[in-house]
VMD Tcl script that draws the C-alpha trace (Angstrom):
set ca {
  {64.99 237.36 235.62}
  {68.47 236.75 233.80}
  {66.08 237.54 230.51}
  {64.89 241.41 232.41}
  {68.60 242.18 233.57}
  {69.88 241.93 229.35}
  {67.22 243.84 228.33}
  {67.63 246.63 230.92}
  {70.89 246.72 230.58}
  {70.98 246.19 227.14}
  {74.01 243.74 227.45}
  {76.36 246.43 228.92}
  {76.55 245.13 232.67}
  {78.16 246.68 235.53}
  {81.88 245.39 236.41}
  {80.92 243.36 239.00}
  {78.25 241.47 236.69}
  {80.00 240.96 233.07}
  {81.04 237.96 232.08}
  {84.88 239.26 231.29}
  {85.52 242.62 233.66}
  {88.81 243.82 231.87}
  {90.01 243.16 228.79}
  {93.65 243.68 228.19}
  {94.92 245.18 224.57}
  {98.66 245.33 223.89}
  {99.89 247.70 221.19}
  {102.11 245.82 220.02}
  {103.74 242.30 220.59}
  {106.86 243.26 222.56}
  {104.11 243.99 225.60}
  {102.45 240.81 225.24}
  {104.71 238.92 228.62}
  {103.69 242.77 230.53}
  {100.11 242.37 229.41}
  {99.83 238.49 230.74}
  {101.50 239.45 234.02}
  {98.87 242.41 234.59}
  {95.98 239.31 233.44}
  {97.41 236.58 235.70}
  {97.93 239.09 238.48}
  {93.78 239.66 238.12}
  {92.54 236.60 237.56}
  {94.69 235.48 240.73}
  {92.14 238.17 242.41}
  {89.26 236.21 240.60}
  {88.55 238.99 238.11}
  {87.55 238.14 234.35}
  {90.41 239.36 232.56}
  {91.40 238.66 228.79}
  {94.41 239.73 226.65}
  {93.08 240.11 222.99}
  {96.43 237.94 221.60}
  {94.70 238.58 218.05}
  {96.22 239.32 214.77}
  {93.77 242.11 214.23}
  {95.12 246.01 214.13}
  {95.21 247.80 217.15}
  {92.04 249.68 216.36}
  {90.13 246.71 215.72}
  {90.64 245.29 218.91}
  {89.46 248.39 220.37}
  {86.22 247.67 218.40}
  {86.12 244.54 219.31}
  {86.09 245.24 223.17}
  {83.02 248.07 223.10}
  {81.12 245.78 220.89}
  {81.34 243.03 223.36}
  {80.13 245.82 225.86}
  {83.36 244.92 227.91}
  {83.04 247.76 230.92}
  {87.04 248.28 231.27}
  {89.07 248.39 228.47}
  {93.21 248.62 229.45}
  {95.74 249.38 226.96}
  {98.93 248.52 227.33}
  {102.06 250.72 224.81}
  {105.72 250.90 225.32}
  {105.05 253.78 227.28}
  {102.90 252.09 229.83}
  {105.11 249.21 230.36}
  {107.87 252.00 231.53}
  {106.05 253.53 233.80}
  {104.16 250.34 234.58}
  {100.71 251.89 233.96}
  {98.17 250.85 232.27}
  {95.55 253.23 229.98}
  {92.23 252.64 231.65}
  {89.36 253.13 229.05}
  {85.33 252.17 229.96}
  {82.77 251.33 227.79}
  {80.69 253.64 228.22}
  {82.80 256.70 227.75}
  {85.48 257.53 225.20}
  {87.77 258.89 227.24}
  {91.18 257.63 228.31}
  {92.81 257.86 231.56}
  {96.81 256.80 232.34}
  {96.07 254.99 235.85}
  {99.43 253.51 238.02}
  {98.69 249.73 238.27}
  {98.27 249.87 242.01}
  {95.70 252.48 241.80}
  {93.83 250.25 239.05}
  {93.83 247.28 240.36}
  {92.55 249.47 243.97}
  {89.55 251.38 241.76}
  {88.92 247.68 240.04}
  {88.29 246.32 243.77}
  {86.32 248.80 244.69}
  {83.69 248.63 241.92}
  {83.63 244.96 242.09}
  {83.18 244.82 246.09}
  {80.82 248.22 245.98}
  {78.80 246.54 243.25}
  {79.17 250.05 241.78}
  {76.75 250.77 238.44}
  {80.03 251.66 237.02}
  {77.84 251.18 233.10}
  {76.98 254.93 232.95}
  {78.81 257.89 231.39}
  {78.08 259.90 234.79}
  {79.68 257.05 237.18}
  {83.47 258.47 237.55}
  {86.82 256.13 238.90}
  {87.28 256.58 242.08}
  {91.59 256.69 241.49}
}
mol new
graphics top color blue
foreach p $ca { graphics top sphere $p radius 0.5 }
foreach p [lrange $ca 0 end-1] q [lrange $ca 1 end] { graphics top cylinder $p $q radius 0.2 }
display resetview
């Protein structure tokens, strides 16, 4: 069965399914403490959050996080930790979206709980 689900899925699971649901990228190291508050915050809410704490450029990690088929990708800039946002990016769309951490950690619930098949271009955030 576990065999069927990769193969339909191709390794890009839903939220609720993936082995780590959000992975955290800071731009740059003077967000790092922001970025591990945001990640202790979630894994206190049992999600599967990482901070990529790599020496690899900014786009890299980027890289890194679709080829791991991560669904959420949240990048964290100077800007964000003002307005303490986060930029909410999914795996399977290139688009970017500046969510309120409230409302992300809200639209985060809500695909976990609804079991949402949040792994297609044509599923949108409910923010």
């Amino acid at each position: 069965m576990i065999s069927f689900l990769i193969e339909f899925y191709g390794g890009a699971f839903p939220t609720w399914m993936a082995p780590t649901q959000v992975q955290i990228v800071p731009v740059k190291d003077e967000v790092l403490p922001y970025a591990n508050e945001i990640a202790s915050k979630l894994r206190g809410d049992l999600f599967r959050a990482h901070v990529d704490t790599t020496d690899e450029s900014f786009n890299k990690k980027i890289r890194n996080a679709v080829t791991h088929k991560i669904p959420n990708i949240w990048i964290i800039g100077m800007k964000e930790l003002e307005n303490r946002t986060i930029t909410w990016r999914r795996y399977c769309s290139k688009d970017q979206t500046a969510v309120g951490i409230d409302a992300a950690y809200g639209a985060l619930e809500e695909l976990r709980a609804g079991r949402l098949m949040d792994n297609f271009a044509d599923v949108a955030l409910t923010l």
